[in-house]
FIKOLZA-1660 file (N, C-alpha, C; in steps of 0.1 Angstrom, whole numbers, plus 5000, padded with zeros to 4 digits):
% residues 246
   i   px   py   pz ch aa at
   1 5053 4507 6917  A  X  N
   1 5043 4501 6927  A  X CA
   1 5040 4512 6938  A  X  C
   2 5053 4521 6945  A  X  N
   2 5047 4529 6952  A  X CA
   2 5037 4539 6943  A  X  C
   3 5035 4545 6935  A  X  N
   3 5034 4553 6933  A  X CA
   3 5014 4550 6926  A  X  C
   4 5009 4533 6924  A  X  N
   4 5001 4527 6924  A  X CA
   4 4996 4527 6942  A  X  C
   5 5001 4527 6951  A  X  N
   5 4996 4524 6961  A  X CA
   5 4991 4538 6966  A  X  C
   6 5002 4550 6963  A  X  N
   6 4996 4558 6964  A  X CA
   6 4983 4568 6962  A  X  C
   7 4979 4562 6945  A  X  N
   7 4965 4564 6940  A  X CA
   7 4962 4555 6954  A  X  C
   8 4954 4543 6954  A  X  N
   8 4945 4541 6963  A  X CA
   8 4948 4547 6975  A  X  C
   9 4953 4551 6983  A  X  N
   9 4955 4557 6995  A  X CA
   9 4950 4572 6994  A  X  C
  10 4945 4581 6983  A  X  N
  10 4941 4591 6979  A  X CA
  10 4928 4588 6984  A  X  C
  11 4923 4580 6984  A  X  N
  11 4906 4580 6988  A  X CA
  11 4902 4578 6996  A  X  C
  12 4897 4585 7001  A  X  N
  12 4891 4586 7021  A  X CA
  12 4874 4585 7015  A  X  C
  13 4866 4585 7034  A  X  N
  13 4858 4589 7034  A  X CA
  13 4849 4593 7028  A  X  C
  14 4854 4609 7029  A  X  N
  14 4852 4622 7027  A  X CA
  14 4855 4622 7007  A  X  C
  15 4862 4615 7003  A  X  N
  15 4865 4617 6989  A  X CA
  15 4863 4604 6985  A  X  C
  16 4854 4593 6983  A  X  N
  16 4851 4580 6977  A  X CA
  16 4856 4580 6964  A  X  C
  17 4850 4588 6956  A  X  N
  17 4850 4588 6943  A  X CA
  17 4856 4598 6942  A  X  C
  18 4871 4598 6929  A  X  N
  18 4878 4606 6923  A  X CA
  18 4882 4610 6911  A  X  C
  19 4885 4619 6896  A  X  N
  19 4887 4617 6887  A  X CA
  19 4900 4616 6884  A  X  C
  20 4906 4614 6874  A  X  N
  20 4917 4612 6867  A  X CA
  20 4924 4620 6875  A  X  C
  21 4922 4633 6868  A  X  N
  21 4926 4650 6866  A  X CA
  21 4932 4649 6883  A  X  C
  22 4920 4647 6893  A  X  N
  22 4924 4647 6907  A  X CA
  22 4931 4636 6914  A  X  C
  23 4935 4628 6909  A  X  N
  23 4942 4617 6913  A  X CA
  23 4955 4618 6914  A  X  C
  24 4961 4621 6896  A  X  N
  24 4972 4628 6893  A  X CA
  24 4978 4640 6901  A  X  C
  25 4969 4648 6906  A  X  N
  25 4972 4659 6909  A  X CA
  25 4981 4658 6925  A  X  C
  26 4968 4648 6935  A  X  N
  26 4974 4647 6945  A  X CA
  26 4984 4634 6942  A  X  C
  27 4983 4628 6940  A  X  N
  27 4995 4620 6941  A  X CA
  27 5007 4625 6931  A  X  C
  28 5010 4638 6924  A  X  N
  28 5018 4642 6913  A  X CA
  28 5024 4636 6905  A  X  C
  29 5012 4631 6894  A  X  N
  29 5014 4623 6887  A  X CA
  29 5012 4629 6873  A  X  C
  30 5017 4627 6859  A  X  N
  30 5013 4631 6847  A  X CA
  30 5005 4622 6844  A  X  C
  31 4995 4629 6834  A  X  N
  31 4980 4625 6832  A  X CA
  31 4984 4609 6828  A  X  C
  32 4997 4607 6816  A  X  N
  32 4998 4597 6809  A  X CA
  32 5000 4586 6816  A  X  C
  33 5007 4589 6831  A  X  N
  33 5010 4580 6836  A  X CA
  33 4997 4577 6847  A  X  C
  34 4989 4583 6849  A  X  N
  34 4986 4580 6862  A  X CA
  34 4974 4571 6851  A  X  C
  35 4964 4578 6841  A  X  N
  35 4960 4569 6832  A  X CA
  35 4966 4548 6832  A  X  C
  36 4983 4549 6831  A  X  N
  36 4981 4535 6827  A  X CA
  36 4986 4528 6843  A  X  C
  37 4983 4535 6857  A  X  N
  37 4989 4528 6867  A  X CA
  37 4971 4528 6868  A  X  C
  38 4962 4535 6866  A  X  N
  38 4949 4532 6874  A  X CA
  38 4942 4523 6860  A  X  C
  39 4943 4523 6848  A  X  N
  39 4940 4506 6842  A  X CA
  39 4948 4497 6850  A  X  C
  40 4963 4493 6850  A  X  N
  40 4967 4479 6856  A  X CA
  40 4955 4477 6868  A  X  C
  41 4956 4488 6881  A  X  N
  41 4949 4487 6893  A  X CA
  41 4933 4481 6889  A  X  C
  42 4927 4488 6881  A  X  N
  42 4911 4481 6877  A  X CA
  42 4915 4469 6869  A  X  C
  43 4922 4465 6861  A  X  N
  43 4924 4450 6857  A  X CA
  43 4921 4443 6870  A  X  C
  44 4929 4445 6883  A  X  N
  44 4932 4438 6892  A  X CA
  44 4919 4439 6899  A  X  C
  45 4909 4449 6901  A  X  N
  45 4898 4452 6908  A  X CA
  45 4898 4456 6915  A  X  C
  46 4909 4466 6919  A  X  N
  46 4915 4473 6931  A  X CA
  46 4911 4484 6930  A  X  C
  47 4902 4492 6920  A  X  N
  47 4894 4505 6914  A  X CA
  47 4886 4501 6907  A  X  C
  48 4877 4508 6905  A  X  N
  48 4866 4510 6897  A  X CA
  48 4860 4521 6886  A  X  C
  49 4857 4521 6878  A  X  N
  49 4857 4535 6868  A  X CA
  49 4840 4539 6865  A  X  C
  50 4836 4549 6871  A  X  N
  50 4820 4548 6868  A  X CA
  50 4820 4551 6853  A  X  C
  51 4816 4546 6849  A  X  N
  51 4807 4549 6834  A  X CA
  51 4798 4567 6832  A  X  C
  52 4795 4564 6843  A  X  N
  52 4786 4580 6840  A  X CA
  52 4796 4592 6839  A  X  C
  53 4802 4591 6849  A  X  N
  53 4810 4603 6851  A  X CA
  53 4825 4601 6846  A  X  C
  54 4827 4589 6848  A  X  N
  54 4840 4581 6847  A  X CA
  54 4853 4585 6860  A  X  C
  55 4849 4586 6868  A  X  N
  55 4854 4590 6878  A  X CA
  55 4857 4574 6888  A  X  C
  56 4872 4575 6894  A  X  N
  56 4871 4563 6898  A  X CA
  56 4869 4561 6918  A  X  C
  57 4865 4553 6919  A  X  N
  57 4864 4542 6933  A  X CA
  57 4877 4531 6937  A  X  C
  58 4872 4527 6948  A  X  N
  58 4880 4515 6952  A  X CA
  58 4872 4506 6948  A  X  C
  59 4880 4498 6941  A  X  N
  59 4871 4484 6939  A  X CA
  59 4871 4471 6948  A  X  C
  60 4860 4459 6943  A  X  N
  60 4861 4452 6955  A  X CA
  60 4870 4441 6955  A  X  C
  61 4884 4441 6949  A  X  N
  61 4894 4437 6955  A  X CA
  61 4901 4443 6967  A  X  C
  62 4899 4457 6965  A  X  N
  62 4905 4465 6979  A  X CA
  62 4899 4459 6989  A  X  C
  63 4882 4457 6985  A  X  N
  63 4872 4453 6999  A  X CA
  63 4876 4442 7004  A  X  C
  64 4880 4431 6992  A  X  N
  64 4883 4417 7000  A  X CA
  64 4897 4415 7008  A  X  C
  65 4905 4424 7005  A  X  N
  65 4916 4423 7006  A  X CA
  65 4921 4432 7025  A  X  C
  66 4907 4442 7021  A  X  N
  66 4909 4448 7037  A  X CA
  66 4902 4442 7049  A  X  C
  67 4889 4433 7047  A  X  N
  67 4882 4421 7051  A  X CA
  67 4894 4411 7056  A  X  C
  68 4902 4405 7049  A  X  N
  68 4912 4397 7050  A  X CA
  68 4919 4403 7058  A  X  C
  69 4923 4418 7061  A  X  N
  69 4939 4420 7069  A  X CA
  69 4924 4422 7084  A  X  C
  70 4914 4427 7080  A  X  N
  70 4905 4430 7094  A  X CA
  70 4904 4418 7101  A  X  C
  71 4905 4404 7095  A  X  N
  71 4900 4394 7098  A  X CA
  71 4915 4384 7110  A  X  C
  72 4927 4391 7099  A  X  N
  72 4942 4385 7110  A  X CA
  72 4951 4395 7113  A  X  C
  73 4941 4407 7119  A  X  N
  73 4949 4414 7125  A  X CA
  73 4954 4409 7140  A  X  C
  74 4961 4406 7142  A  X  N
  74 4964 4403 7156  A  X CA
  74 4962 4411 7174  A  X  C
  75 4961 4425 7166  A  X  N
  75 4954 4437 7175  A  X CA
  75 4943 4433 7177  A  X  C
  76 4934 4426 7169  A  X  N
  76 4919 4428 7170  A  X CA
  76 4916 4414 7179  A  X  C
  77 4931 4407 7178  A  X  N
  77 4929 4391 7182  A  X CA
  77 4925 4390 7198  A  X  C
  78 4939 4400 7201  A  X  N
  78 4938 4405 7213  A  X CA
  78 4928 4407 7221  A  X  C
  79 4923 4422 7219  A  X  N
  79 4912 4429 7226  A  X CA
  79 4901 4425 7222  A  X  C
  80 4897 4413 7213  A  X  N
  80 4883 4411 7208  A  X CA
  80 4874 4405 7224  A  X  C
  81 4879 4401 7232  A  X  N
  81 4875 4396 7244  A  X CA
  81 4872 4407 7255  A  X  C
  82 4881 4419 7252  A  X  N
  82 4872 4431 7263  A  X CA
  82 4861 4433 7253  A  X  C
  83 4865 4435 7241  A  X  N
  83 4855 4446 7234  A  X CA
  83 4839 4437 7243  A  X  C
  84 4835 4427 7237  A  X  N
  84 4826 4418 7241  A  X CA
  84 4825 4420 7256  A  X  C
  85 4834 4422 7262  A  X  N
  85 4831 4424 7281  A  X CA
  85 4828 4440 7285  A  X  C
  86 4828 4450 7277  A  X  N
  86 4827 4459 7277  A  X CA
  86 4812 4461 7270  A  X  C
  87 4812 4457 7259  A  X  N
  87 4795 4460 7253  A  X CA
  87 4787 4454 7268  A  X  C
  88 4787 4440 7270  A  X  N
  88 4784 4433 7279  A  X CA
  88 4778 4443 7291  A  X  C
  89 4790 4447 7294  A  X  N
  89 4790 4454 7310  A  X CA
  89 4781 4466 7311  A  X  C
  90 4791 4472 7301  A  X  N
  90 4780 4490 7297  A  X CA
  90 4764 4489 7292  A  X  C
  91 4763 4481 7282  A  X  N
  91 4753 4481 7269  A  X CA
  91 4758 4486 7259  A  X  C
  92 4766 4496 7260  A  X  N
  92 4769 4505 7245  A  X CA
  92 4775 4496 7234  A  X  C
  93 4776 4503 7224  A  X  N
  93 4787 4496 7213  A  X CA
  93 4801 4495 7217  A  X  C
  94 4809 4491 7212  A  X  N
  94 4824 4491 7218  A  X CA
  94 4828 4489 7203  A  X  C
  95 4836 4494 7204  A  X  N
  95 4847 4495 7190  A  X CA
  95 4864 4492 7193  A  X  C
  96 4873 4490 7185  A  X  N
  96 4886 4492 7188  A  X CA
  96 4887 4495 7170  A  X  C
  97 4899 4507 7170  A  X  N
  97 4901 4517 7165  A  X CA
  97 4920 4517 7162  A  X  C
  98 4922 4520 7145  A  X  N
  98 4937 4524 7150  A  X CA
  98 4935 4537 7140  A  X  C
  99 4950 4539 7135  A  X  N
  99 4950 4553 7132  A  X CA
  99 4956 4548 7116  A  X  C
 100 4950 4550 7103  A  X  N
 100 4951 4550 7090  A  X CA
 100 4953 4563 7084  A  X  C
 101 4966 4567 7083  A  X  N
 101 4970 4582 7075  A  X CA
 101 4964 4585 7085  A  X  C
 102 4953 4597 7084  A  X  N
 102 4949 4612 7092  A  X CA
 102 4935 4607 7095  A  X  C
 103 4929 4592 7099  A  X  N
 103 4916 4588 7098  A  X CA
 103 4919 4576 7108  A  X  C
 104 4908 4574 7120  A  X  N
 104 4904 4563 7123  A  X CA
 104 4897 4555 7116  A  X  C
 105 4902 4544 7117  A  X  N
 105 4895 4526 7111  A  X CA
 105 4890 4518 7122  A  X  C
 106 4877 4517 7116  A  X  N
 106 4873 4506 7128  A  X CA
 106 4876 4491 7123  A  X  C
 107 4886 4483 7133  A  X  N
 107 4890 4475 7132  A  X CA
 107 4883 4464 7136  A  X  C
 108 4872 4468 7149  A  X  N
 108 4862 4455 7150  A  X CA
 108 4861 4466 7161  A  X  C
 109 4842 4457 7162  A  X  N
 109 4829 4459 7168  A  X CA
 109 4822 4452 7173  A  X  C
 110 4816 4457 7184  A  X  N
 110 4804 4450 7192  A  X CA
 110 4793 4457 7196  A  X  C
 111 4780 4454 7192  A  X  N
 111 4768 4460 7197  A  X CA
 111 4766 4461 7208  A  X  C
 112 4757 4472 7212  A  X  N
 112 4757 4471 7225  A  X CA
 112 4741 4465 7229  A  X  C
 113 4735 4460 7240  A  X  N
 113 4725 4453 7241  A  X CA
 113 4706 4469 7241  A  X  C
 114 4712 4479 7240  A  X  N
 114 4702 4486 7240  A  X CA
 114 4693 4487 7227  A  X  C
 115 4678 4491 7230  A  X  N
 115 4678 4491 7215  A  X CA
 115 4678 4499 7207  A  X  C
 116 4683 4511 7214  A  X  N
 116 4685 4527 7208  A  X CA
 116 4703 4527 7206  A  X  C
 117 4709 4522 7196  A  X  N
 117 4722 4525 7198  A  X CA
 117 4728 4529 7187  A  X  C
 118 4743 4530 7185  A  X  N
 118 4753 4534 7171  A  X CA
 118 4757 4523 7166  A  X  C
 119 4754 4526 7154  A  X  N
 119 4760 4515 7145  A  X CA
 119 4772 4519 7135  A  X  C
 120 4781 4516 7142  A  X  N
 120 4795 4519 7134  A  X CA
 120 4795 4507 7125  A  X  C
 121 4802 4507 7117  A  X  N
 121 4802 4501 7106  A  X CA
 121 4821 4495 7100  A  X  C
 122 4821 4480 7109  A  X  N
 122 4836 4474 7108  A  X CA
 122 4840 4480 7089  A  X  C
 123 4855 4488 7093  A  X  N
 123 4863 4491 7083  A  X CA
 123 4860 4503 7083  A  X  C
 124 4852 4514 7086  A  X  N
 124 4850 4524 7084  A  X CA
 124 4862 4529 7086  A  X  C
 125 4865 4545 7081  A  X  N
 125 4873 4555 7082  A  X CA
 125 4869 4565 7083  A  X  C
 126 4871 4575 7099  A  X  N
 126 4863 4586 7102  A  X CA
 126 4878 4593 7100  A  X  C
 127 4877 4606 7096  A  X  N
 127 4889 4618 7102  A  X CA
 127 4895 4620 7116  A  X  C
 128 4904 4621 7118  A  X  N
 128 4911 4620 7131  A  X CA
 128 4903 4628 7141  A  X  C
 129 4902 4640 7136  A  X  N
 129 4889 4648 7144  A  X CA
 129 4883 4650 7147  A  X  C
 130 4873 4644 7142  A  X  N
 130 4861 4642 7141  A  X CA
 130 4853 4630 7157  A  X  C
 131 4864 4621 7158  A  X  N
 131 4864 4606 7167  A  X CA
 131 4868 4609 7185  A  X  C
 132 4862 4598 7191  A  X  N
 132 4866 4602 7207  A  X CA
 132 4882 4593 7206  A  X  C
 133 4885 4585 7200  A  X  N
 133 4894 4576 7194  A  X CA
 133 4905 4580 7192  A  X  C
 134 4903 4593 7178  A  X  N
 134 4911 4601 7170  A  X CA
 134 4918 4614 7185  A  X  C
 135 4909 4617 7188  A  X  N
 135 4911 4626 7201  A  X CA
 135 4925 4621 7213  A  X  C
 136 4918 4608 7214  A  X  N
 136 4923 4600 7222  A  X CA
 136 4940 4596 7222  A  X  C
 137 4940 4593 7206  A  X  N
 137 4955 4588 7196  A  X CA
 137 4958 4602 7197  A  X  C
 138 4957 4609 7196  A  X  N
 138 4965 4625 7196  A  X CA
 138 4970 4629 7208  A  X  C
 139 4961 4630 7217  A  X  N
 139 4967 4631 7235  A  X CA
 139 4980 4626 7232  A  X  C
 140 4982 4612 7229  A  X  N
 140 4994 4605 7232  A  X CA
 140 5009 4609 7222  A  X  C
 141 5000 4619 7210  A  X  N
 141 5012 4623 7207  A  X CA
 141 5022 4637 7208  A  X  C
 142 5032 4638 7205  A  X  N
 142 5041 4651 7206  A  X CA
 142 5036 4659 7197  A  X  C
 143 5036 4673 7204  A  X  N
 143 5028 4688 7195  A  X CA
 143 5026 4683 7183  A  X  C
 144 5043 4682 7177  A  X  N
 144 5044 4686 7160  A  X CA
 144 5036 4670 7153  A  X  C
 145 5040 4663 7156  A  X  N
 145 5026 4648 7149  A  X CA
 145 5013 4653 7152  A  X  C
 146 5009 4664 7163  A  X  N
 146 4999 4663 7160  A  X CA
 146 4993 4671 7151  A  X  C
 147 4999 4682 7151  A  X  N
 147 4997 4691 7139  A  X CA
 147 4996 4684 7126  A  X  C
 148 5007 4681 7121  A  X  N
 148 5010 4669 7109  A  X CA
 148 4998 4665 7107  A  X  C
 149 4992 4657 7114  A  X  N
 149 4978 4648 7114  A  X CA
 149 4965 4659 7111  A  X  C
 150 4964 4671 7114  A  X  N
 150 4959 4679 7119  A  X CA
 150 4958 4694 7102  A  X  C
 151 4959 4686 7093  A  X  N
 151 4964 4697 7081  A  X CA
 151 4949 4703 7078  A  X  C
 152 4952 4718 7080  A  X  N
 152 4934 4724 7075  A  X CA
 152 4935 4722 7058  A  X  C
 153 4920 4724 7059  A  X  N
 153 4907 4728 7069  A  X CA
 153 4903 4712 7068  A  X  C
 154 4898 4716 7079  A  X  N
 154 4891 4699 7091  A  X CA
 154 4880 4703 7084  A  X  C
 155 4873 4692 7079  A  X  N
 155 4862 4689 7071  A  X CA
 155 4850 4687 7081  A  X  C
 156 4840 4698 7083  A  X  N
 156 4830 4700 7093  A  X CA
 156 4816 4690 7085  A  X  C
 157 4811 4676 7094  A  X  N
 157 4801 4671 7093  A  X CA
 157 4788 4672 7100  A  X  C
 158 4791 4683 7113  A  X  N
 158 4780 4686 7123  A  X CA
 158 4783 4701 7125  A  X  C
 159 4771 4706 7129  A  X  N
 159 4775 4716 7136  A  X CA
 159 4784 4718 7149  A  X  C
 160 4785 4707 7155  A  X  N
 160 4794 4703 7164  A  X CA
 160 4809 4697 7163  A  X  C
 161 4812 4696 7151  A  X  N
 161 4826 4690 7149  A  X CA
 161 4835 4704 7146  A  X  C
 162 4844 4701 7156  A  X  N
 162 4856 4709 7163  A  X CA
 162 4862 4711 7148  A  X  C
 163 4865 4724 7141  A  X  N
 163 4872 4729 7134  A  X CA
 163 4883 4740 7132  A  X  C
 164 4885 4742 7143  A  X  N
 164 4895 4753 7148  A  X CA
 164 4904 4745 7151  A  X  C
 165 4917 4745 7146  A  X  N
 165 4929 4732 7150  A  X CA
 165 4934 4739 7163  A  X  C
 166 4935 4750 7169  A  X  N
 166 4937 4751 7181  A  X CA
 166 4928 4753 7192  A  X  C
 167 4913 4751 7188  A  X  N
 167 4904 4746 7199  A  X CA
 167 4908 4731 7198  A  X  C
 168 4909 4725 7192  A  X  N
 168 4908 4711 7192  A  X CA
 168 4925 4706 7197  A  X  C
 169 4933 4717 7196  A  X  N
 169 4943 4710 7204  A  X CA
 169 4944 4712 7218  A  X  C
 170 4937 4721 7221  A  X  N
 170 4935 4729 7234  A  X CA
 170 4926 4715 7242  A  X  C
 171 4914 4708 7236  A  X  N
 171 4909 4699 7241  A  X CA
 171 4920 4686 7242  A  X  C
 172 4923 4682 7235  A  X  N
 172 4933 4674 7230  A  X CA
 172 4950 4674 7243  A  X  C
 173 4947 4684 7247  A  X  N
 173 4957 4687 7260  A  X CA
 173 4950 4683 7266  A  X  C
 174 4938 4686 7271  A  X  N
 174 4932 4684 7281  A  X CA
 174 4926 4665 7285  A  X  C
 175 4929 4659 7275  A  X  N
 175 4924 4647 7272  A  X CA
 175 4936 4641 7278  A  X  C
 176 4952 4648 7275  A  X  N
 176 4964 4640 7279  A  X CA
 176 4961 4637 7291  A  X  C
 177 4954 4646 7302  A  X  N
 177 4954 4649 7316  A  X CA
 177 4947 4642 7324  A  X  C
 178 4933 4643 7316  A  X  N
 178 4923 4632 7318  A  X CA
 178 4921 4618 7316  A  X  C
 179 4926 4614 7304  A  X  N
 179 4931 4598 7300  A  X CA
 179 4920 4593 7296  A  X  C
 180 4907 4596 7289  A  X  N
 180 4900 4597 7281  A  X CA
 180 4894 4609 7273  A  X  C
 181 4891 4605 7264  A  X  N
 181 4882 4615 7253  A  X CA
 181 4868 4610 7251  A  X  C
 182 4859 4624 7242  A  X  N
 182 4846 4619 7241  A  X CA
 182 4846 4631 7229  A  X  C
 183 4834 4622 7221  A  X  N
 183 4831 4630 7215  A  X CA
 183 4813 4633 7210  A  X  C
 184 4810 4642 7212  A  X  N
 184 4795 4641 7212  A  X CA
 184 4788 4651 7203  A  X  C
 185 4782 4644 7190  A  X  N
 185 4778 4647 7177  A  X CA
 185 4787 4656 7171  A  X  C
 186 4797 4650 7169  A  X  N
 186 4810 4659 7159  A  X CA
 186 4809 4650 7147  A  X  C
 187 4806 4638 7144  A  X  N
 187 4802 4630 7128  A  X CA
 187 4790 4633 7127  A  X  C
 188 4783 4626 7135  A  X  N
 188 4769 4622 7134  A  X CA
 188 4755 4631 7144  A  X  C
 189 4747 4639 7145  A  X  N
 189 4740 4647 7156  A  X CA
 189 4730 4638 7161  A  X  C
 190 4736 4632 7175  A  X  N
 190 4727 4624 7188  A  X CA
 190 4735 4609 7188  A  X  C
 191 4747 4609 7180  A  X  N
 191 4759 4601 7187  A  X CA
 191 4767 4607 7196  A  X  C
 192 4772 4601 7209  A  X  N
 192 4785 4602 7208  A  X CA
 192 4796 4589 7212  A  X  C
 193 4801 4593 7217  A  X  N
 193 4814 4580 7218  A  X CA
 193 4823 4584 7229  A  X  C
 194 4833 4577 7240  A  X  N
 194 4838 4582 7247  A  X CA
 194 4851 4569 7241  A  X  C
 195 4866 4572 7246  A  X  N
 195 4876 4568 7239  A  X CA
 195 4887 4566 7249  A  X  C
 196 4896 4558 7250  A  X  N
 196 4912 4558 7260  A  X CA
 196 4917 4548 7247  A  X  C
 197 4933 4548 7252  A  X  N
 197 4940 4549 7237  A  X CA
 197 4946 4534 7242  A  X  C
 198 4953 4524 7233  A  X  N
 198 4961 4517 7241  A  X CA
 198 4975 4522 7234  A  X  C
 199 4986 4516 7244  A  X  N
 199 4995 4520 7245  A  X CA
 199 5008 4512 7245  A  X  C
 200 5019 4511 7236  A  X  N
 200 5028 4498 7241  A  X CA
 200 5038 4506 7255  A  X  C
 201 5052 4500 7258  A  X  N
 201 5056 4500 7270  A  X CA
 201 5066 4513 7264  A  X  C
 202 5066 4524 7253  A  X  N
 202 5070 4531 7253  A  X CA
 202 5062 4544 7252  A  X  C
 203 5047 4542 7254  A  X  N
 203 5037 4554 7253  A  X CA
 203 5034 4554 7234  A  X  C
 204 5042 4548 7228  A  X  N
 204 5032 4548 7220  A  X CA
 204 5018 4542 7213  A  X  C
 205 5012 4550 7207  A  X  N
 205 4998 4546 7206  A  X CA
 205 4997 4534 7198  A  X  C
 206 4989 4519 7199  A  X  N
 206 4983 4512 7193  A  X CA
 206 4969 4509 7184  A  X  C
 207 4968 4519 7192  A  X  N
 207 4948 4523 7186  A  X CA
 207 4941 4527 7201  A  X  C
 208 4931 4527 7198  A  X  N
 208 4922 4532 7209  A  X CA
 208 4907 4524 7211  A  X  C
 209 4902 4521 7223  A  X  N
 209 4891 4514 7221  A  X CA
 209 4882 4525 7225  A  X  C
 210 4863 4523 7222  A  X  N
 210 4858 4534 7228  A  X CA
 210 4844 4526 7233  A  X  C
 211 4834 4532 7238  A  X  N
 211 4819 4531 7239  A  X CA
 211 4813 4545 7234  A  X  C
 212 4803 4538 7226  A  X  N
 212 4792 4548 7217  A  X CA
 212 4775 4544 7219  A  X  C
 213 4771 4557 7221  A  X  N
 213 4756 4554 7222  A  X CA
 213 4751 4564 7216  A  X  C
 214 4737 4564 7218  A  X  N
 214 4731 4581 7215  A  X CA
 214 4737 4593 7229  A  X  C
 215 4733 4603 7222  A  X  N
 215 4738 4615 7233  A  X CA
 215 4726 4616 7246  A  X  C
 216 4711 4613 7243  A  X  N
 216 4706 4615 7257  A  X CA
 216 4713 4603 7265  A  X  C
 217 4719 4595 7262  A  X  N
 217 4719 4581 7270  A  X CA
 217 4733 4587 7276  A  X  C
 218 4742 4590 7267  A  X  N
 218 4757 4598 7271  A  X CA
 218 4756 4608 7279  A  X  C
 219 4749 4612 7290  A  X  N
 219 4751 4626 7300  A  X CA
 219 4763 4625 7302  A  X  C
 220 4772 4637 7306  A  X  N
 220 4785 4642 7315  A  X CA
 220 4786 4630 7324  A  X  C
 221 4778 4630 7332  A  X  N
 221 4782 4618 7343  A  X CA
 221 4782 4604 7340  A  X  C
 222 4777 4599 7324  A  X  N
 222 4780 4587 7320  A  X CA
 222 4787 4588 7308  A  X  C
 223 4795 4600 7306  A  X  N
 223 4810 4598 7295  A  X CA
 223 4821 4597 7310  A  X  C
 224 4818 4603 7322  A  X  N
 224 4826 4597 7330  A  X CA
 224 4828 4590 7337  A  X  C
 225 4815 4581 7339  A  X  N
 225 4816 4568 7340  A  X CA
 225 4825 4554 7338  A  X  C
 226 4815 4562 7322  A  X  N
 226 4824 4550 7310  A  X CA
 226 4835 4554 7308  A  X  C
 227 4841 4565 7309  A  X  N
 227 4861 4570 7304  A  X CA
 227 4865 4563 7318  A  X  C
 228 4862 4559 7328  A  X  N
 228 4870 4555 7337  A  X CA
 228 4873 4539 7337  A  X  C
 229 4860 4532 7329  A  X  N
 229 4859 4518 7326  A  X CA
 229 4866 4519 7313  A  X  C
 230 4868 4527 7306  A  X  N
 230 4878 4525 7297  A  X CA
 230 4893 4528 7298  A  X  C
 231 4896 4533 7305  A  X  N
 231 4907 4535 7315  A  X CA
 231 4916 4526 7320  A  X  C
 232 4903 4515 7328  A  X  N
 232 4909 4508 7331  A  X CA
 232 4915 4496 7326  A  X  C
 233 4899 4492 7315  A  X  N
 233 4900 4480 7302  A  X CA
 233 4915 4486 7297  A  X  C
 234 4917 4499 7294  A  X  N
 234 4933 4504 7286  A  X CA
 234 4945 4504 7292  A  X  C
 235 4943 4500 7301  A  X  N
 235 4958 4502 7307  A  X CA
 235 4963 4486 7311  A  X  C
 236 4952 4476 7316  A  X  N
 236 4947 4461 7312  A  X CA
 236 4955 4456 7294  A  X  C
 237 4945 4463 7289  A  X  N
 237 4951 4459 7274  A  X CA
 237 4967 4460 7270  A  X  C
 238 4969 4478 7277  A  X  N
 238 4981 4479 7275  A  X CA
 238 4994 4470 7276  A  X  C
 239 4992 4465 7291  A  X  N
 239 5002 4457 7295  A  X CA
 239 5002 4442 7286  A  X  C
 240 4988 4440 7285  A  X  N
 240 4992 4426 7279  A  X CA
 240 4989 4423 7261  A  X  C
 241 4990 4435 7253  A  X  N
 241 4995 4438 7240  A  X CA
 241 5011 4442 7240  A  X  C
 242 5015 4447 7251  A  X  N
 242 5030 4447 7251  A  X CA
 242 5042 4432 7250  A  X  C
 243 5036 4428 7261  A  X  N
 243 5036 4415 7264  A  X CA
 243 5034 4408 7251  A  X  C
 244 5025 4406 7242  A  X  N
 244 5024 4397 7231  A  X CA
 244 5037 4400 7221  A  X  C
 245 5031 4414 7222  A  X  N
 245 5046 4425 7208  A  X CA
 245 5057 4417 7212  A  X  C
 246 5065 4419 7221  A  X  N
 246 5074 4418 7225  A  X CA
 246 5081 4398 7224  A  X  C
% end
């Protein structure tokens, strides 16, 4: 079974579609076996096998089945009431965000009332790096996790996505100091997003919530605006996600 869970956990983003040959490989597997763990998995609909190429996907058992945990996560139970007082307040989108392997998940979303805005898309998976979020969850951790999380080469989507793991940790210090992150067209060019992390009552990270718009609307003086109203929504949440944990 682990070693079935593993296949699906091979596929990000960045890698949707994978073949046999590469499946096996990263999860180190022999061809023979990794063959009859990804039939059982497509019986089940947990993969998919293209016909053209024959290369496989997640299938839409995975989909219903991550809809389902999106749907009773209890993180999202929580903070679903800022996220909405935050779109509300700002305009922007609002997101809340946890950390999946080396990738932010959007766990749930709210539009923001403009009609120039980002459309993140609930369930997504961005690279840790890439995110004001991913930025954000890193501050909060010690050097060596972050490295860990941090394995080159960072997969460049913009001409603006930070690919130097020590410029990006260099910012990433600087985020611990300041108690927000932002990130502006490092996925997408004329998004950005600004980020604070939540936290339980030991500093470790829970996810992070953010606000996202286009970049003209994001000036300097309204990523610090909004990092300060996120700041404060996070340190709010903090206390009373602790409080539930507990």
């Amino acid at each position: 079974m682990v070693r079935a869970i593993s296949l699906l956990k091979a596929f990000s983003s960045d890698r949707p579609a994978l073949s046999v040959a590469q499946l096996c490989e990263e999860v180190g597997l022999t061809r023979t076996t990794g063959h009859r763990l990804l039939s059982a998995l497509e019986s089940e609909d947990l993969v998919a096998r293209d016909s053209a190429d024959g290369a496989y996907r997640l299938g839409p058992g995975v989909i219903a089945l991550g809809a389902q945990a999106l749907r009773d996560h209890d993180l999202r139970t929580v903070v679903q009431p800022d996220l909405e007082a935050l779109a509300d307040e700002t305009g922007e989108t609002a997101t809340l965000e946890i950390l999946a392997g080396n990738q932010m998940l959007i766990l749930s979303e709210v539009k923001g009332r403009h009609l120039v805005t980002v459309a993140p898309e609930l369930g997504t998976m961005w690279p840790i790096h890439t995110t004001s979020t991913g930025k954000a969850v890193l501050a909060t951790l010690p050097p060596e996790r972050r490295r860990e999380l941090l394995r080159p080469p960072l997969r460049s989507f913009t001409q603006s996505t930070i690919t130097d793991i020590d410029a990006l940790l260099e910012e990433v210090d600087a985020v611990a100091h300041l108690g927000y992150a932002a990130a502006s067209g490092e996925i997408e060019s004329g998004a950005a997003a600004v980020a604070a992390a939540l936290l339980d009552a030991r500093g470790n990270a829970l996810g992070a919530i953010s606000l996202g718009g286009p970049v003209s609307r994001l000036t300097e003086e309204r990523i610090a605006e909004l990092g300060a109203i996120l700041q404060s929504t996070a340190a709010r949440l903090s206390r009373r996600l602790d409080i539930r944990i507990q």
